[in-house]
N, C-alpha and C positions, 0 to 999 in steps of 0.2 A: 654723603657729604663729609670732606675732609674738615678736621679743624685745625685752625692756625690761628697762632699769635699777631697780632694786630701788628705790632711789628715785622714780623716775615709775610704777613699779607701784603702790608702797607709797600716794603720791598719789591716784592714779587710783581706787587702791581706795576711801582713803578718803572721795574727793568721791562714790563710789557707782556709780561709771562702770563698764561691764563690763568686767571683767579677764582673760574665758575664752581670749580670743584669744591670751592669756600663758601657757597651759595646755596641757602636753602631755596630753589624756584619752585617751593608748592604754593606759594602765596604771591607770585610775583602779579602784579595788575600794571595794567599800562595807565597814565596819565590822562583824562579825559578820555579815554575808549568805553566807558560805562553808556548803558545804549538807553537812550528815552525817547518814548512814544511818543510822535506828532501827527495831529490828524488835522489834513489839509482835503478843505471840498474844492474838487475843482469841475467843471461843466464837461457833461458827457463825452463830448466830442473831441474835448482832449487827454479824456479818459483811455476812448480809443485808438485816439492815436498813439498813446504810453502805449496802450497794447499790443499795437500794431508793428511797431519800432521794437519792444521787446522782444516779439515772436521772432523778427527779422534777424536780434543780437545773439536769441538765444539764451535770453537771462530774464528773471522775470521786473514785473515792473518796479514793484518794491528795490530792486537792483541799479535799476535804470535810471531811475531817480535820485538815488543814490551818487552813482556814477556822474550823473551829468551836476549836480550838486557841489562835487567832489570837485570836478573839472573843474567849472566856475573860481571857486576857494585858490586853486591851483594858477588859474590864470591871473588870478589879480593879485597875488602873494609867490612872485616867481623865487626859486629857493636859487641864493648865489654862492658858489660856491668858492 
C-alpha cells in the first residue's frame, strides 16, 4: 500500500485515476453481506422437490434457495439504470 496525502488522493481521485494502491483492503467487509442463520421447516415433500430441482441445476439446495430468494428480491425491486 502506497501512501498519499489526502490532498493528491483527494486529486487523484477526482481526475478518476486509481486510488486502490491508497487502500488498505485487508479489512474491507461489504455492507449487509455478514451471513445469518435461518432455519425454516418446511413439509417433506417439498423438501424433495428442493432436491429434486437442485440435483437437476447442479447446485445444492442451501444454493437453490438462496437463488430463487434472490430472484424474487430482484423481481420486485427492478434496478434502473
Amino acid at each position: 500500500m502506497k501512501k498519499a496525502k489526502t490532498k493528491d488522493f483527494d486529486d487523484a481521485f477526482d481526475r478518476g485515476d486509481d486510488v486502490t494502491k491508497y487502500l488498505d483492503k485487508s479489512k474491507v467487509r461489504r455492507v449487509n453481506e455478514e451471513l445469518r442463520r435461518v432455519n425454516i421447516d418446511f413439509p417433506a415433500w417439498v423438501i424433495s422437490s428442493l432436491d429434486r430441482e437442485a440435483r437437476r441445476l447442479g447446485v445444492t439446495r442451501q444454493s437453490l434457495v438462496k437463488m430463487w430468494i434472490a430472484e424474487k428480491f430482484d423481481q420486485n425491486n427492478p434496478v434502473v439504470d
